[in-house]
Each structure stands twice: as structure tokens, then as C-alpha cells.
PDB file as gemmi writes it, atoms N, CA and C in Angstrom:
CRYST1    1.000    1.000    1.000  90.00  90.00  90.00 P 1                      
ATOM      1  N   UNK A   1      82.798 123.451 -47.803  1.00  0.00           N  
ATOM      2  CA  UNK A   1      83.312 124.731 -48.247  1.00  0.00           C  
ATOM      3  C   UNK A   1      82.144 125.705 -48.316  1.00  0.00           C  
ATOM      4  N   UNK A   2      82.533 126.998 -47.510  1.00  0.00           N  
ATOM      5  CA  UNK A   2      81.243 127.871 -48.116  1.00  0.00           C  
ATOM      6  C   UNK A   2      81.239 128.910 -49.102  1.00  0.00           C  
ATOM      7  N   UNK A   3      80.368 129.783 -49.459  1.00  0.00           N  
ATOM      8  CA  UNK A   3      80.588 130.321 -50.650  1.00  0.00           C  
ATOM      9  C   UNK A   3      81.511 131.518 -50.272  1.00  0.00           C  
ATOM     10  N   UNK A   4      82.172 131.987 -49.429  1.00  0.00           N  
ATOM     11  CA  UNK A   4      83.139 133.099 -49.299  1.00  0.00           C  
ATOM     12  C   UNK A   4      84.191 132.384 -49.538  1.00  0.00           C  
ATOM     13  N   UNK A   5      84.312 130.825 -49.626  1.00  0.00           N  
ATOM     14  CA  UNK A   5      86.038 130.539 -49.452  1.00  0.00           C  
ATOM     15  C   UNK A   5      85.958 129.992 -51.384  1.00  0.00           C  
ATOM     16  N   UNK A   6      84.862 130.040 -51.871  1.00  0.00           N  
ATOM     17  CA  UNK A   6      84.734 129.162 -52.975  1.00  0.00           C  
ATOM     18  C   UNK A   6      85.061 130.742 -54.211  1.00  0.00           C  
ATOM     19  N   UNK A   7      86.505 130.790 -54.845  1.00  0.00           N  
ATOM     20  CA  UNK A   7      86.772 131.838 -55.854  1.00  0.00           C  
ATOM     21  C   UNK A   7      86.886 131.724 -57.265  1.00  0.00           C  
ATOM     22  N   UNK A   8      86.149 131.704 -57.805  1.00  0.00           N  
ATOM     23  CA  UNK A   8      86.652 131.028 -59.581  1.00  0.00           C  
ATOM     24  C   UNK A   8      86.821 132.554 -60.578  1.00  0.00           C  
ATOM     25  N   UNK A   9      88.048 132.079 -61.580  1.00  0.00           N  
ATOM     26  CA  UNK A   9      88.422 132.607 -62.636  1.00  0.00           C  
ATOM     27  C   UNK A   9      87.372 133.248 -63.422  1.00  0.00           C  
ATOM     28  N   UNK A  10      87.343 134.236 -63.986  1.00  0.00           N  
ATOM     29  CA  UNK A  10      86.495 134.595 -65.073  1.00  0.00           C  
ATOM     30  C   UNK A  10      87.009 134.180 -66.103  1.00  0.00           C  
ATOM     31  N   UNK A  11      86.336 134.002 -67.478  1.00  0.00           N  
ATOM     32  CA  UNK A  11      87.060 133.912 -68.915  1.00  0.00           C  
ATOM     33  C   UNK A  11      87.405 135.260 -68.853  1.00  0.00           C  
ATOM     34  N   UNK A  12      87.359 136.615 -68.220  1.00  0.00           N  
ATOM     35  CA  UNK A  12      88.137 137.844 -68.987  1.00  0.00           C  
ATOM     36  C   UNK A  12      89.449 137.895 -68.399  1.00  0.00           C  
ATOM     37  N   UNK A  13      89.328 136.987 -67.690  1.00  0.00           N  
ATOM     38  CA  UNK A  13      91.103 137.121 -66.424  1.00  0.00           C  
ATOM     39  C   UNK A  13      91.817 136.621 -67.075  1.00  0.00           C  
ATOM     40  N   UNK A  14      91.191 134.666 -67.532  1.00  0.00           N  
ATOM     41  CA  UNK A  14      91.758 134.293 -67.977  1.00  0.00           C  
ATOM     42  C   UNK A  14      92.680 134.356 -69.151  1.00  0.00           C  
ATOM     43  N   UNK A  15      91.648 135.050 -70.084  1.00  0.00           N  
ATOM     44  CA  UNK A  15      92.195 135.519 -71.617  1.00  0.00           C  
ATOM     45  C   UNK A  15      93.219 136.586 -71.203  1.00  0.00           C  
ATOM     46  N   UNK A  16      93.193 137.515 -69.854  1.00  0.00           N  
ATOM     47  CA  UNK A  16      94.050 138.539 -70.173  1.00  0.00           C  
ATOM     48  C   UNK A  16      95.400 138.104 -69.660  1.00  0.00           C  
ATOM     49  N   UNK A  17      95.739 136.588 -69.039  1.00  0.00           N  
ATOM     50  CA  UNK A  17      96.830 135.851 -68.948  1.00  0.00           C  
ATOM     51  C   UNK A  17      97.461 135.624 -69.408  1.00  0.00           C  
ATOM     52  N   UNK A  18      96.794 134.751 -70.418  1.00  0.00           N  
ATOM     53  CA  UNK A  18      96.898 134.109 -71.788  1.00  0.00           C  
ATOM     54  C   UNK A  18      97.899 135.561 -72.747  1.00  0.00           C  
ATOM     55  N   UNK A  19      96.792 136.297 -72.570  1.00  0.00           N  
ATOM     56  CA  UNK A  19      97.688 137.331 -73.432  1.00  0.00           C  
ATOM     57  C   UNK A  19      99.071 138.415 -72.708  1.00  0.00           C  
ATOM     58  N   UNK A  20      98.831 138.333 -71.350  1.00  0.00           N  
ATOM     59  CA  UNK A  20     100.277 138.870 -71.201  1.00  0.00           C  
ATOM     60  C   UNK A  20     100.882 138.070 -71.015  1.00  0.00           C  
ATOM     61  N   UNK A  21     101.127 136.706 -70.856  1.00  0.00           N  
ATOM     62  CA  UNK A  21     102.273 135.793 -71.306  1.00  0.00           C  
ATOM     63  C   UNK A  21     102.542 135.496 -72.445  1.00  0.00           C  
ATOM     64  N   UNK A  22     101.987 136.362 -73.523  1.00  0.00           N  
ATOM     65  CA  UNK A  22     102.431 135.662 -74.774  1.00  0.00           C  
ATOM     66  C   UNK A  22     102.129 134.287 -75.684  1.00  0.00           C  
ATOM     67  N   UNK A  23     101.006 134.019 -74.981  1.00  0.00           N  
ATOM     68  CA  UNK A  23     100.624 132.576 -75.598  1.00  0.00           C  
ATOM     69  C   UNK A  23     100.029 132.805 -77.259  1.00  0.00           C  
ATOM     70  N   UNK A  24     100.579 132.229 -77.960  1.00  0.00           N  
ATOM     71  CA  UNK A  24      99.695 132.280 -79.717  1.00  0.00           C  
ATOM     72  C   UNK A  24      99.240 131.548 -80.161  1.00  0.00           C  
ATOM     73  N   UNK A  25      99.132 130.144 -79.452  1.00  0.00           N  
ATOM     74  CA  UNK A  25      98.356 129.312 -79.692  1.00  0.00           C  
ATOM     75  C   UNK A  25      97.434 128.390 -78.676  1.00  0.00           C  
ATOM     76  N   UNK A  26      96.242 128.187 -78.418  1.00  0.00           N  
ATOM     77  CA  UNK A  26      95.237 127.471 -77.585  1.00  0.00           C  
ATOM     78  C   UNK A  26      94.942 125.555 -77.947  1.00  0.00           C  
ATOM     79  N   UNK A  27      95.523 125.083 -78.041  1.00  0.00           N  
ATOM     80  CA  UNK A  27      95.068 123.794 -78.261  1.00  0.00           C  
ATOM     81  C   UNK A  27      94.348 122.947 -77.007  1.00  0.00           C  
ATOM     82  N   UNK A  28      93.165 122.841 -77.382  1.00  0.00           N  
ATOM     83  CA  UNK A  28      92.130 122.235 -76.884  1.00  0.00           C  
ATOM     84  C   UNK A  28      91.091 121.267 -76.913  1.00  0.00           C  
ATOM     85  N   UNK A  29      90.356 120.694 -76.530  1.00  0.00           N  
ATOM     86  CA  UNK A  29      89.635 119.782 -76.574  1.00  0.00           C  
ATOM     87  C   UNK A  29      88.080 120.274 -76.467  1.00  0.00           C  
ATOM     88  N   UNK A  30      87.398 120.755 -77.181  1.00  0.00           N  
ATOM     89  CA  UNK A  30      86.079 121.659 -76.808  1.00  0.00           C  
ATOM     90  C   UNK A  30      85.394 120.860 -75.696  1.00  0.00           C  
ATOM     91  N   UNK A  31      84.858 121.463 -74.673  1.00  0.00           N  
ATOM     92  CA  UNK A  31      83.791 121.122 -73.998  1.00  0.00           C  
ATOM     93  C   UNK A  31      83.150 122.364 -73.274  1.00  0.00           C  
ATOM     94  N   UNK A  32      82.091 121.641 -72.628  1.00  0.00           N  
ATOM     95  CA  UNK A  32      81.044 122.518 -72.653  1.00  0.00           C  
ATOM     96  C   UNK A  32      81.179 123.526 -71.034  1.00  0.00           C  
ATOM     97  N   UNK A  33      82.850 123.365 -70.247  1.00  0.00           N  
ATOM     98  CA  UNK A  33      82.731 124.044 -69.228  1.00  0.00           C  
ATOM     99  C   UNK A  33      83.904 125.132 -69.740  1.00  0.00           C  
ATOM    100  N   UNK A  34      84.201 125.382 -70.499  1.00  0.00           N  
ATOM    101  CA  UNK A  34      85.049 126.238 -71.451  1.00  0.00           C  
ATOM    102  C   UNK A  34      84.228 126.747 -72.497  1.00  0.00           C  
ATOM    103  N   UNK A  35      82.783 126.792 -72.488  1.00  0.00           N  
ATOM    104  CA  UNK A  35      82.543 127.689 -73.647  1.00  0.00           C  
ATOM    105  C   UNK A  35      82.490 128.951 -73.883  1.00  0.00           C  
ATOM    106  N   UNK A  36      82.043 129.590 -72.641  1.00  0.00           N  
ATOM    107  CA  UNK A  36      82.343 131.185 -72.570  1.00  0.00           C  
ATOM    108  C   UNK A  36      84.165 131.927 -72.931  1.00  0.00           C  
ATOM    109  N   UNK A  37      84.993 130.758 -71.832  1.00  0.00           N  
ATOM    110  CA  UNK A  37      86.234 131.078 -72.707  1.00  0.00           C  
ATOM    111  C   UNK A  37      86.571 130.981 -74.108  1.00  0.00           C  
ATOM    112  N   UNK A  38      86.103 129.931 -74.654  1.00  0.00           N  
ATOM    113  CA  UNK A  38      86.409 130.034 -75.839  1.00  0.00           C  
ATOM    114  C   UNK A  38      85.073 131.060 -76.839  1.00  0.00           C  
ATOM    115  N   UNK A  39      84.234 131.161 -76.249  1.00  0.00           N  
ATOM    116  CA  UNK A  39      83.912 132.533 -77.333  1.00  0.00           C  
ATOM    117  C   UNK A  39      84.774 133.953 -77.204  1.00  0.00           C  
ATOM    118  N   UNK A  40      85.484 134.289 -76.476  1.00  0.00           N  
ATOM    119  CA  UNK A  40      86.556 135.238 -75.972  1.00  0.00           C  
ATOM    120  C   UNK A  40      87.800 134.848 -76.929  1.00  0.00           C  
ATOM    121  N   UNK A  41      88.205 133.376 -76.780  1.00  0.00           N  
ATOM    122  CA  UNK A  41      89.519 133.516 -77.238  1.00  0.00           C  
ATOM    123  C   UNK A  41      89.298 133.267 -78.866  1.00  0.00           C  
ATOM    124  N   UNK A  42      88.275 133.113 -79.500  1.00  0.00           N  
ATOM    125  CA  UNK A  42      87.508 133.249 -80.919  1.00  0.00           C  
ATOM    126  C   UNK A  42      87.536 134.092 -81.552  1.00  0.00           C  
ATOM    127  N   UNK A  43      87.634 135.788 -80.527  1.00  0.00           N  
ATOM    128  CA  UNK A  43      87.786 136.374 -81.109  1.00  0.00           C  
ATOM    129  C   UNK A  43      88.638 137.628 -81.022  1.00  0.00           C  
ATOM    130  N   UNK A  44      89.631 136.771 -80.453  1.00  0.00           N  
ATOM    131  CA  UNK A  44      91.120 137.516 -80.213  1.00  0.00           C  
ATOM    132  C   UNK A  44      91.630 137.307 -81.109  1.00  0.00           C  
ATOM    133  N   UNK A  45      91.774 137.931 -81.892  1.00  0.00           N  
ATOM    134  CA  UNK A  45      93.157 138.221 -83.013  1.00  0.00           C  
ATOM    135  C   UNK A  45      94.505 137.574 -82.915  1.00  0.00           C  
ATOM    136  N   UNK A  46      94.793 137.759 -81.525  1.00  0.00           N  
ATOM    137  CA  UNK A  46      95.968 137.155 -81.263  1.00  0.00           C  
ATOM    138  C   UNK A  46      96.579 135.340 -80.945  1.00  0.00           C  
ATOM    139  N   UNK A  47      95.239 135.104 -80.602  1.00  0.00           N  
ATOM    140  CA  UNK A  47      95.392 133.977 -80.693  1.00  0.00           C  
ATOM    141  C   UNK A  47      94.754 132.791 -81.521  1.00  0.00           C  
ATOM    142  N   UNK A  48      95.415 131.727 -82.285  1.00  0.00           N  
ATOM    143  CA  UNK A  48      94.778 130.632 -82.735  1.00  0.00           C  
ATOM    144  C   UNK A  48      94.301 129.840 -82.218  1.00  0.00           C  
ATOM    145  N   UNK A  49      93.560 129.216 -82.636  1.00  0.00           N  
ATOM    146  CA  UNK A  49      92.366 127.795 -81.795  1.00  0.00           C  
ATOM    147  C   UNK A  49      93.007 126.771 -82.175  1.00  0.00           C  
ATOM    148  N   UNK A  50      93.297 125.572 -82.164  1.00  0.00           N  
ATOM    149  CA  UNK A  50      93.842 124.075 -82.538  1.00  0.00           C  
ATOM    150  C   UNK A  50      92.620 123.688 -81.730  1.00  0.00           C  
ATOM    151  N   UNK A  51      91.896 122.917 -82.557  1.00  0.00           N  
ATOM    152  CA  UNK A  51      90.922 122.167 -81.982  1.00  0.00           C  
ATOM    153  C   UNK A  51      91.044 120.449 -82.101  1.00  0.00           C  
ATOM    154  N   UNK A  52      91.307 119.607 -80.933  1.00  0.00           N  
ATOM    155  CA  UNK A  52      91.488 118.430 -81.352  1.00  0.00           C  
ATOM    156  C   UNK A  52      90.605 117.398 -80.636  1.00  0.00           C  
ATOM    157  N   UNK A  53      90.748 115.796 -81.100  1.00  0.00           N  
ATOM    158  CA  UNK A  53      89.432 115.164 -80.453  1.00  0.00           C  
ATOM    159  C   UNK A  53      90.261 114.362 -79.320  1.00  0.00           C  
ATOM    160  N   UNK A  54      91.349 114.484 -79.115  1.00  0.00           N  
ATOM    161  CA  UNK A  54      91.910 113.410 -77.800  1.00  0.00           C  
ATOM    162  C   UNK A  54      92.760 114.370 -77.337  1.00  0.00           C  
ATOM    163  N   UNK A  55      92.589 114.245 -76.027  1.00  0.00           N  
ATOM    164  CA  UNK A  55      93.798 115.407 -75.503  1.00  0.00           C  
ATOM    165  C   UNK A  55      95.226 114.683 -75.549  1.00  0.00           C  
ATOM    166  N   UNK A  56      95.532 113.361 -76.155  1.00  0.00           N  
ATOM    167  CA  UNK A  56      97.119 112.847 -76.357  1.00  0.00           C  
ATOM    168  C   UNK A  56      97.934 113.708 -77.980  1.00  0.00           C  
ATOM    169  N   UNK A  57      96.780 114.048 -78.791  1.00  0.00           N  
ATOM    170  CA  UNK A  57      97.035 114.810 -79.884  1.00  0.00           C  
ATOM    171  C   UNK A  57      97.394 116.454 -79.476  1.00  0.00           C  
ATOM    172  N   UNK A  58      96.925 116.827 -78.296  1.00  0.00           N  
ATOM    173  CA  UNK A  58      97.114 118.345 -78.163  1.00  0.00           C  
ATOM    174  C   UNK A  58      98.266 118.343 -77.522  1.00  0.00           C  
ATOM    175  N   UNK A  59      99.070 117.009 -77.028  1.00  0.00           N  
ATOM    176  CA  UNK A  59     100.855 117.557 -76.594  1.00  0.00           C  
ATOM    177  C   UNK A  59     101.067 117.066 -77.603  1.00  0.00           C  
ATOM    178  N   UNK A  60     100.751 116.446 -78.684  1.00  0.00           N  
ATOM    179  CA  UNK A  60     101.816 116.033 -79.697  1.00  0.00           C  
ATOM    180  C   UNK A  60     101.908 117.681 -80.850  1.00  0.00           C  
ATOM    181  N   UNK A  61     100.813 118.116 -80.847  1.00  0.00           N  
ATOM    182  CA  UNK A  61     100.734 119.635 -81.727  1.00  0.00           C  
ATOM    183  C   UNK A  61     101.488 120.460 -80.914  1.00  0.00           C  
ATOM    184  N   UNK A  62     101.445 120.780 -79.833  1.00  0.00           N  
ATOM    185  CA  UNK A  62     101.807 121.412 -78.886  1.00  0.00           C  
ATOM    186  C   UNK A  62     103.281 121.603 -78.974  1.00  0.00           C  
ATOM    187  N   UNK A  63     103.867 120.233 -78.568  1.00  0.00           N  
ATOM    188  CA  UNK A  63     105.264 120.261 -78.539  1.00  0.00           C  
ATOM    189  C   UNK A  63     105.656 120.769 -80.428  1.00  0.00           C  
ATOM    190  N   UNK A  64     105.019 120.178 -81.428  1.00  0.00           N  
ATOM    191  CA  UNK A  64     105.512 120.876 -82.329  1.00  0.00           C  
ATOM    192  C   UNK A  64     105.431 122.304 -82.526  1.00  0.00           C  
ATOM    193  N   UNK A  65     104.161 122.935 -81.986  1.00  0.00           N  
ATOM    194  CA  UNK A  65     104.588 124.189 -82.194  1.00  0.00           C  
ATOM    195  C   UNK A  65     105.903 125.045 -81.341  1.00  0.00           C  
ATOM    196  N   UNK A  66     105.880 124.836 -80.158  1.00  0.00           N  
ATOM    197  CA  UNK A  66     106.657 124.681 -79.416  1.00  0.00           C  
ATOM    198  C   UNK A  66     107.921 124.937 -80.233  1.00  0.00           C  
ATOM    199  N   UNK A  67     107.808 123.930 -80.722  1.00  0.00           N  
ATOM    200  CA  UNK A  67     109.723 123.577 -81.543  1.00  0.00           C  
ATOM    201  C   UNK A  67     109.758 124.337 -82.511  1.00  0.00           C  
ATOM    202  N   UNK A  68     108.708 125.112 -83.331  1.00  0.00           N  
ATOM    203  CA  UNK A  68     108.480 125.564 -84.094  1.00  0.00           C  
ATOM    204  C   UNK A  68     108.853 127.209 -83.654  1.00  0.00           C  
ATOM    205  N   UNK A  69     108.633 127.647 -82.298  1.00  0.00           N  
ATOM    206  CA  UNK A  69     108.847 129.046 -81.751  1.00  0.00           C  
ATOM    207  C   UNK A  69     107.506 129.760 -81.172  1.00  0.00           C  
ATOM    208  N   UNK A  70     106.885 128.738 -81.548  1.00  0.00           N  
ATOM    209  CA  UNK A  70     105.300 129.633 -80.532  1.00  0.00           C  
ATOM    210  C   UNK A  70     105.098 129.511 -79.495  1.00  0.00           C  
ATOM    211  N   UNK A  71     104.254 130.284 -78.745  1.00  0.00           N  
ATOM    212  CA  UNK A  71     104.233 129.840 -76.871  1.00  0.00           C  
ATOM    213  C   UNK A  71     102.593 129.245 -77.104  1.00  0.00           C  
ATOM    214  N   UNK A  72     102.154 128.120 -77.611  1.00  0.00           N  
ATOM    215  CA  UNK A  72     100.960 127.360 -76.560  1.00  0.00           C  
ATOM    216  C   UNK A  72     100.913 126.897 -75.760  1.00  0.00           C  
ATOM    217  N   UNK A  73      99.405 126.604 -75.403  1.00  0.00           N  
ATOM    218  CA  UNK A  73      99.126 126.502 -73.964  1.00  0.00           C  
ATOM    219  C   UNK A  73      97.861 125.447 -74.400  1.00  0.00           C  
ATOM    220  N   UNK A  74      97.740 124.455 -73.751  1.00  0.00           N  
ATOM    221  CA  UNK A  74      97.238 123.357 -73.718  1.00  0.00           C  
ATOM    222  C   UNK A  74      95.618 123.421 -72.852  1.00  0.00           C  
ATOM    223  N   UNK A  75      94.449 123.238 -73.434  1.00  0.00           N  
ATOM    224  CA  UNK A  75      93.239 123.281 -72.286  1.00  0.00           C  
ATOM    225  C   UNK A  75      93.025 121.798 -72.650  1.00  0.00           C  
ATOM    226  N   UNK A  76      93.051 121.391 -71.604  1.00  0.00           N  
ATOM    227  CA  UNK A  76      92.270 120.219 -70.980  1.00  0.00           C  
ATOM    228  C   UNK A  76      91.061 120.231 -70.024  1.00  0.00           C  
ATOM    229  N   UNK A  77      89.979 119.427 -69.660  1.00  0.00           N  
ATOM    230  CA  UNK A  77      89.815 118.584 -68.854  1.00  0.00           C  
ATOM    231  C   UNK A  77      90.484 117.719 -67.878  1.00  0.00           C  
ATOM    232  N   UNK A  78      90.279 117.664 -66.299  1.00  0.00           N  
ATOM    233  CA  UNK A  78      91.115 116.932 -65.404  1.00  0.00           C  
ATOM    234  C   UNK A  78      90.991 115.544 -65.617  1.00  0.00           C  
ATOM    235  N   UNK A  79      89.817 115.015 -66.311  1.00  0.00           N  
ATOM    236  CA  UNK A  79      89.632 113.652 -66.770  1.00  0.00           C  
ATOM    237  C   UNK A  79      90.607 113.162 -68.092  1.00  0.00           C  
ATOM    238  N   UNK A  80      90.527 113.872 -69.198  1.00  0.00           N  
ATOM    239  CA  UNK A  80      91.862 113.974 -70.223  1.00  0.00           C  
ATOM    240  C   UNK A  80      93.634 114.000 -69.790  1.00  0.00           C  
ATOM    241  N   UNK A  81      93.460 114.333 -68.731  1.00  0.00           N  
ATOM    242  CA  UNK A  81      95.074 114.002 -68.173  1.00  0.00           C  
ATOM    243  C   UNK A  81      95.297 112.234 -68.595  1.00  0.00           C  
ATOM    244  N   UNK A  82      94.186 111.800 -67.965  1.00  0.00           N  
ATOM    245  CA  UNK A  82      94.693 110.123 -67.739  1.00  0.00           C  
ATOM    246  C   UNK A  82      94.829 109.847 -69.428  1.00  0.00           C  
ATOM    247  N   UNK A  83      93.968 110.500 -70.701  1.00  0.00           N  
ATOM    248  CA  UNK A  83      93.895 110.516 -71.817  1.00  0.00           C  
ATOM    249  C   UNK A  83      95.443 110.543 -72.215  1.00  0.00           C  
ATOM    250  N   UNK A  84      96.109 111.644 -71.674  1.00  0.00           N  
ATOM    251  CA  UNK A  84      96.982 112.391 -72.527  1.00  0.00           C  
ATOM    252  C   UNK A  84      98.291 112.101 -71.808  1.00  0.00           C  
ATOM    253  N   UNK A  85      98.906 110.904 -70.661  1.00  0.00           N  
ATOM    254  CA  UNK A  85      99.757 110.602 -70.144  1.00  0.00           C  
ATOM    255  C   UNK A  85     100.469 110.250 -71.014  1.00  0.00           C  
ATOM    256  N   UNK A  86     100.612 108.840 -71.936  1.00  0.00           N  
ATOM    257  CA  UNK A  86     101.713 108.532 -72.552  1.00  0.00           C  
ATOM    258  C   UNK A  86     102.316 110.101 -73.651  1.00  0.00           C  
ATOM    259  N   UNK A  87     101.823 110.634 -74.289  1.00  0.00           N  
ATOM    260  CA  UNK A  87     101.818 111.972 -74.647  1.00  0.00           C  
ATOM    261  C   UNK A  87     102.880 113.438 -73.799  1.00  0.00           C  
ATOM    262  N   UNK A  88     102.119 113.153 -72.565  1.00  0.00           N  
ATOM    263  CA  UNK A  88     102.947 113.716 -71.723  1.00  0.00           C  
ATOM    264  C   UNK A  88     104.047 113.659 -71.939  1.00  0.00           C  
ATOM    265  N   UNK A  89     104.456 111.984 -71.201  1.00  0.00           N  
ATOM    266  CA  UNK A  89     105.976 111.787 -70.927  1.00  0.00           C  
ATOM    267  C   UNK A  89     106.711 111.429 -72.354  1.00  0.00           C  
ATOM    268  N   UNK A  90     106.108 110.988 -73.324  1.00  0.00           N  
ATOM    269  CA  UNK A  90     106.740 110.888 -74.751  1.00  0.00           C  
ATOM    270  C   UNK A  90     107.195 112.448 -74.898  1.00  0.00           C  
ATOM    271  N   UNK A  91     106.696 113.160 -75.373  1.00  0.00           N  
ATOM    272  CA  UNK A  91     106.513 114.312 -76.142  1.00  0.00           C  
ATOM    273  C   UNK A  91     107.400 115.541 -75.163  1.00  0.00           C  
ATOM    274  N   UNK A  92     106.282 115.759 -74.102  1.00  0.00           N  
ATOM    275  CA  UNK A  92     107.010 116.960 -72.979  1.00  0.00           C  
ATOM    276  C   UNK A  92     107.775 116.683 -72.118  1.00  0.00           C  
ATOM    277  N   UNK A  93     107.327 115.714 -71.001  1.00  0.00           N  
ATOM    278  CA  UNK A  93     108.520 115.669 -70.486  1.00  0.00           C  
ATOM    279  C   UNK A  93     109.783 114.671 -70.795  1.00  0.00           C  
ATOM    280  N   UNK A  94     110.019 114.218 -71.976  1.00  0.00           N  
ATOM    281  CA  UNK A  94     110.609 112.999 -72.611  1.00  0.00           C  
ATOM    282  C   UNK A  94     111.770 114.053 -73.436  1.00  0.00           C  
ATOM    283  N   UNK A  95     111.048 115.172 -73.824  1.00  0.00           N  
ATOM    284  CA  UNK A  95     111.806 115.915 -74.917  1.00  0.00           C  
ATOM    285  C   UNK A  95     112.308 117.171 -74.222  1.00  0.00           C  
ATOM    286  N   UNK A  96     111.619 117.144 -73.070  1.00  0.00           N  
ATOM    287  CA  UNK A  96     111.724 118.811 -72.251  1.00  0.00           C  
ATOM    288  C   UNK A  96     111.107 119.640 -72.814  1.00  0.00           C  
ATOM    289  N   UNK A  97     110.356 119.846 -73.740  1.00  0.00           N  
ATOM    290  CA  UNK A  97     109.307 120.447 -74.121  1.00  0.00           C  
ATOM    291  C   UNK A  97     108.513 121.554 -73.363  1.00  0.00           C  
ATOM    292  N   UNK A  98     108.694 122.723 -73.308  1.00  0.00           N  
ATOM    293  CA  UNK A  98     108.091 123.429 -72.382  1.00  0.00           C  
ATOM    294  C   UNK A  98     106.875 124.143 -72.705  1.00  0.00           C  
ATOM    295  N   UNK A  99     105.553 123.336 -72.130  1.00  0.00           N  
ATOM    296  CA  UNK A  99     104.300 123.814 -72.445  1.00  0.00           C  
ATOM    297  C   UNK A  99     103.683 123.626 -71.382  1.00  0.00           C  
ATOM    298  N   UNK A 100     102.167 124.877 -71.507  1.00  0.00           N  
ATOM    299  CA  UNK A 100     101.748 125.146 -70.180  1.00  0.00           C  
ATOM    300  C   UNK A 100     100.326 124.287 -70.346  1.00  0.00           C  
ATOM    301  N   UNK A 101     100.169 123.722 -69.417  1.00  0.00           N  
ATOM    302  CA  UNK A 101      98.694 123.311 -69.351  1.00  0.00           C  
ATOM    303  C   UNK A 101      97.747 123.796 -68.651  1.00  0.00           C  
ATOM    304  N   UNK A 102      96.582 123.935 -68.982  1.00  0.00           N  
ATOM    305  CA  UNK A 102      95.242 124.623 -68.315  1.00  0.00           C  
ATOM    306  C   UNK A 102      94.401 123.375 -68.084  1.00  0.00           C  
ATOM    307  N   UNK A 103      94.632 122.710 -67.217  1.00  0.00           N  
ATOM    308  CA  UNK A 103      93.667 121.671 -66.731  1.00  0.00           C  
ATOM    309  C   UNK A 103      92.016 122.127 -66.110  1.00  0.00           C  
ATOM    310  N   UNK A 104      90.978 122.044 -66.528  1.00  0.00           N  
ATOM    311  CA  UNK A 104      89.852 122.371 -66.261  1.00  0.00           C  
ATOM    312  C   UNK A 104      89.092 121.110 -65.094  1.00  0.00           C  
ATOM    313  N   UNK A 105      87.999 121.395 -64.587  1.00  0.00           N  
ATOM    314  CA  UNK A 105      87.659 120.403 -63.526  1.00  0.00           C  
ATOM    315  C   UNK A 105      86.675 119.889 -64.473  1.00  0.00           C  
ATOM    316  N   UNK A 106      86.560 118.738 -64.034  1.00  0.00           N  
ATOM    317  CA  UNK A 106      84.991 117.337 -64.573  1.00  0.00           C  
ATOM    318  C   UNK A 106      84.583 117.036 -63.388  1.00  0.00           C  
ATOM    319  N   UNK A 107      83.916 116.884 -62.743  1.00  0.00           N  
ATOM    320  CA  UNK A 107      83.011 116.097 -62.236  1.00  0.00           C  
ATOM    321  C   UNK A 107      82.036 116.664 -61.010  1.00  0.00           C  
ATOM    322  N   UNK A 108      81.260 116.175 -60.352  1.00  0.00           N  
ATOM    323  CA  UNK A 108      79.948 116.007 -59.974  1.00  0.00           C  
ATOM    324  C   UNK A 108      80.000 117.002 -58.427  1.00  0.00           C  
ATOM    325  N   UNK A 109      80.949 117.288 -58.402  1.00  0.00           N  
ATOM    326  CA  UNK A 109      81.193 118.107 -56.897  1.00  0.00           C  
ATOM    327  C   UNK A 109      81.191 119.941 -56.786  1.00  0.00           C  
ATOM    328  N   UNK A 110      80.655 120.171 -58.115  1.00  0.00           N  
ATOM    329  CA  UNK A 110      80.941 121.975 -58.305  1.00  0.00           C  
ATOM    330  C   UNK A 110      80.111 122.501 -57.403  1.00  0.00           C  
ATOM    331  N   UNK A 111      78.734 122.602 -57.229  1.00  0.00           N  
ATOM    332  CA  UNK A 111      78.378 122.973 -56.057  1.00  0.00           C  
ATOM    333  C   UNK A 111      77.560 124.567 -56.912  1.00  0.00           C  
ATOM    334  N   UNK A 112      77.520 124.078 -57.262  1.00  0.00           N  
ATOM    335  CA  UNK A 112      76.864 125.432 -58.359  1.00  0.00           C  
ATOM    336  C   UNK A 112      77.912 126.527 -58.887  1.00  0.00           C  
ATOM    337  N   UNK A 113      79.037 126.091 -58.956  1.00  0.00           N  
ATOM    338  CA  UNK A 113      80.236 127.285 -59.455  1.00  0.00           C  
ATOM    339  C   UNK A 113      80.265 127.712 -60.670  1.00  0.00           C  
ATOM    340  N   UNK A 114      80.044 126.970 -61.237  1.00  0.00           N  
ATOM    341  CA  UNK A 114      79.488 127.067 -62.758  1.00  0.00           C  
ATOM    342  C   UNK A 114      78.403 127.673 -63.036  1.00  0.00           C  
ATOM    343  N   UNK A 115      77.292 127.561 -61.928  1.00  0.00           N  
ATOM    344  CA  UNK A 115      76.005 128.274 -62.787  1.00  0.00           C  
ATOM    345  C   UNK A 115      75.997 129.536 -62.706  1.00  0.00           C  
TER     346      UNK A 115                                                      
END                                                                             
């Protein structure tokens, strides 16, 4: 791939997504390729942080808020999927649960996209 075909998100795009869809809550898993987003979404007013340590806990919050009437949105890691499967199909797609996920990339192939 070369660098004209290679396009990545800003955190200001992202947050301004986040906020015209209505999302009010962020439940996430901190890491360190989301930190610029999350100093942005820190200090949006509009939205809350749920900070959790396994991404199988962020569909189980999720779907409750969910049921509760809020629109979150789930950040993951692409490695936390395999984390957060039984979760998945228990919780969202078990219940129909409609929540959005933001899957982030892990591993060793970025190519300097990040820096």
C-alpha cells in the first residue's frame, strides 16, 4: 500500500460523529492508540466515559444502557473482539440489542499511520 491510498480518521471527525449521531455514552477499554480521542471525548460535555478492564463488560454496560434509553457506542481494540464474543452473542445479538461498535486496529502492520 502506498501512502496516497493509506487514509486515517482524525479524533476531530471522529468525535464530530459520535456527536451527530447522538451517542451519550463511550464505553471503552483505555489504550494507548485512542488517546488523543479520548482527550477530546473528556472533554465534551456531552458525552460520558464508562471505562472498563475487559471488553466482555463493555456489551454487558452497553446493552444496559441501551435498555435504559441512551445511544452508546462501544471502543474496542480488534484483538478484544475475541475478548468480548460470548458477550456479544449473550447480550447484543442474543437480546437484539442495538449498539454500535468502534473496533480500533492492534497489531504490527501500521506502517507509520499512527506516528
Amino acid at each position: 500500500m502506498n501512502d496516497a491510498a493509506v487514509v486515517a480518521l482524525s479524533p476531530e471527525t471522529v468525535l464530530g460523529e459520535m456527536k451527530k449521531n447522538g451517542v451519550t455514552h463511550v464505553v471503552w477499554l483505555p489504550d494507548s492508540e485512542t488517546n488523543w480521542l479520548y482527550l477530546l471525548m473528556k472533554a465534551e460535555p456531552s458525552l460520558r466515559l464508562v471505562g472498563v478492564s475487559r471488553e466482555g463488560h463493555a456489551c454487558s454496560i452497553a446493552a444496559g444502557l441501551s435498555v435504559a434509553g441512551a445511544k452508546p457506542l462501544i471502543l474496542i481494540q480488534n484483538t478484544g473482539m475475541m475478548e468480548s464474543g460470548d458477550s456479544l452473542r449473550g447480550w447484543l445479538l442474543g437480546l437484539n440489542i442495538p449498539v454500535v461498535l468502534m473496533v480500533g486496529y492492534r497489531g504490527w502492520t501500521r506502517h507509520g499511520v499512527n506516528q
